[in-house]
C-alpha positions in Angstrom: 1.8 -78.6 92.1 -1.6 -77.4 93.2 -4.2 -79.9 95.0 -7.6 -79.8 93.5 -9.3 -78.6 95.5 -6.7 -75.4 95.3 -6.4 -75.6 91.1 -11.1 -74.9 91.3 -10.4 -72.5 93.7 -7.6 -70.6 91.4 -10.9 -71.3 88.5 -13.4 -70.0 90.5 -11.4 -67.1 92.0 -10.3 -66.6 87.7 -13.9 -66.8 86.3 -15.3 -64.4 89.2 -12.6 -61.9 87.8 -13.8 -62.3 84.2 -17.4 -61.8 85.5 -16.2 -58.4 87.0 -14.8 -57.4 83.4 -17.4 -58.7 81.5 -19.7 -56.4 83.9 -17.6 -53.2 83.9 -17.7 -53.6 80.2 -21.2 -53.9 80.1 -21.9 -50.9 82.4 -19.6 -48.9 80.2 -21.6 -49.8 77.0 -24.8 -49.3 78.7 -25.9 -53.0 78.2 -26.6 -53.1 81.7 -28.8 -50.2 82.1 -31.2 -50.7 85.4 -34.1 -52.2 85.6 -36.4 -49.2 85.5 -36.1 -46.3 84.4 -37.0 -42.9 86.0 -39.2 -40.4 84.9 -38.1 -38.3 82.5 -38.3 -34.3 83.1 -37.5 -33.2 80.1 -36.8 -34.1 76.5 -32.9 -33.4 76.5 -32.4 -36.2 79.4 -30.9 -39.4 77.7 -33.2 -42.0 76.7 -33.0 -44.6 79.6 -33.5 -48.3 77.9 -34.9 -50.7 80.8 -33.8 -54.4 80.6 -35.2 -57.3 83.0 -33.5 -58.1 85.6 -31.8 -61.2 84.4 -29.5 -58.7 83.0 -28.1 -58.6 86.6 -27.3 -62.2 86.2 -23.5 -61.8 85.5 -22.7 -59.1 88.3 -24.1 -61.2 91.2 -22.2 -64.7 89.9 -19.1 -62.4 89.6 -19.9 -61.7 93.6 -20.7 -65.1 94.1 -17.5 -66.6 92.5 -15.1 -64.2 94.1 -16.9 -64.5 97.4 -16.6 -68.2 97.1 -12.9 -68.1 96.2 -11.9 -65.3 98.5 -13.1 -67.3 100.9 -11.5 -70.7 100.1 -8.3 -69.4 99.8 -8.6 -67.6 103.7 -9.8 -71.0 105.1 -6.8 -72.9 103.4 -4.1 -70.8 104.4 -6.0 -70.9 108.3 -5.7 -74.3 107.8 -9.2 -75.1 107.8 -11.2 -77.4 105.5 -13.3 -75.5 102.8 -16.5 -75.3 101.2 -14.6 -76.7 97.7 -13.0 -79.3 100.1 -16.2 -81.5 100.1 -16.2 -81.6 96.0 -12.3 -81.5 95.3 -9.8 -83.4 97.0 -7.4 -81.4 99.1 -3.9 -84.2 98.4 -1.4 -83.8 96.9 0.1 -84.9 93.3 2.1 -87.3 94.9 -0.2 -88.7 97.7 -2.9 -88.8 94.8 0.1 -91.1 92.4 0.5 -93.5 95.7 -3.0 -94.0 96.4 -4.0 -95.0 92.6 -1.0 -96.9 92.3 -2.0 -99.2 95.5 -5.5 -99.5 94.0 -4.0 -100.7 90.7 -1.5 -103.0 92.4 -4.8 -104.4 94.3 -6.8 -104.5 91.1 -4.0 -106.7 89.0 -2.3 -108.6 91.3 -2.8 -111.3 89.1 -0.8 -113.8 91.6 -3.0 -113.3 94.5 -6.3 -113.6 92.7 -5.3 -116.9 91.0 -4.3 -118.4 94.1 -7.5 -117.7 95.7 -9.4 -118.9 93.0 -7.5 -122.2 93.1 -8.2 -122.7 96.7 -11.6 -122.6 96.5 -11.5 -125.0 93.4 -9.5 -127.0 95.6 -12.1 -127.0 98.5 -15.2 -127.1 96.0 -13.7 -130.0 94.7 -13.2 -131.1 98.1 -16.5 -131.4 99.2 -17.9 -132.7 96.4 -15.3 -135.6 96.6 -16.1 -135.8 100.1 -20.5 -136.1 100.0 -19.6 -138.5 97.1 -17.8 -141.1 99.7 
């Protein structure tokens, strides 16, 4: 099983591929058509549609999500920690089980929480029995 920090990268590497299509489809429709268009020399030229450049939008997160995963994936298998490291956890499935399984063994020992709470009763009481004398 995949650590999270592996599973966004396998995401990220994924949705930069889509991106690519998505752009390649565009290009191939002509919904992506540059920003300005030349002059035009003479009237049997194609007419060039201009689009803002917002249009450009889905190519350069395409190059930022591949770059991003592409270069994940090189500093895990170096061995190195990775950019995605600081937002997903890099354990494993079972190192993740044993650490939330200590925190609710903490959390609900019910034994160990009672008993404390009835030693301090027992010393509050204490006390008070004691400045009473």
């Amino acid at each position: 099983m995949n650590s999270p920090s592996q599973s966004a990268e396998n995401l990220i590497i994924g949705l930069g591929i889509v991106l690519l299509l998505a752009t390649a489809f565009a290009l191939i429709d002509g919904r992506l058509p540059p920003a300005e268009c030349p002059p035009s020399t003479s009237d049997l030229d194609d007419a060039c549609t201009s689009s803002s450049v917002i249009g450009w939008l889905i190519p350069g997160t395409a190059v930022l999500c591949l770059t991003l995963g592409i270069s994940s994936r090189m500093a895990h298998n170096s061995g190195k920690a990775s950019l995605l490291d600081r937002f997903f956890t890099n354990e494993s499935e079972f190192e993740i089980a044993k650490r939330v399984s200590e925190d609710y063994d903490d959390e609900h020992d019910t034994d160990r929480l009672s008993g404390a709470w009835a030693n301090m009763e027992a010393k509050m009481l204490e006390s008070n029995h004691s400045e009473e004398e």
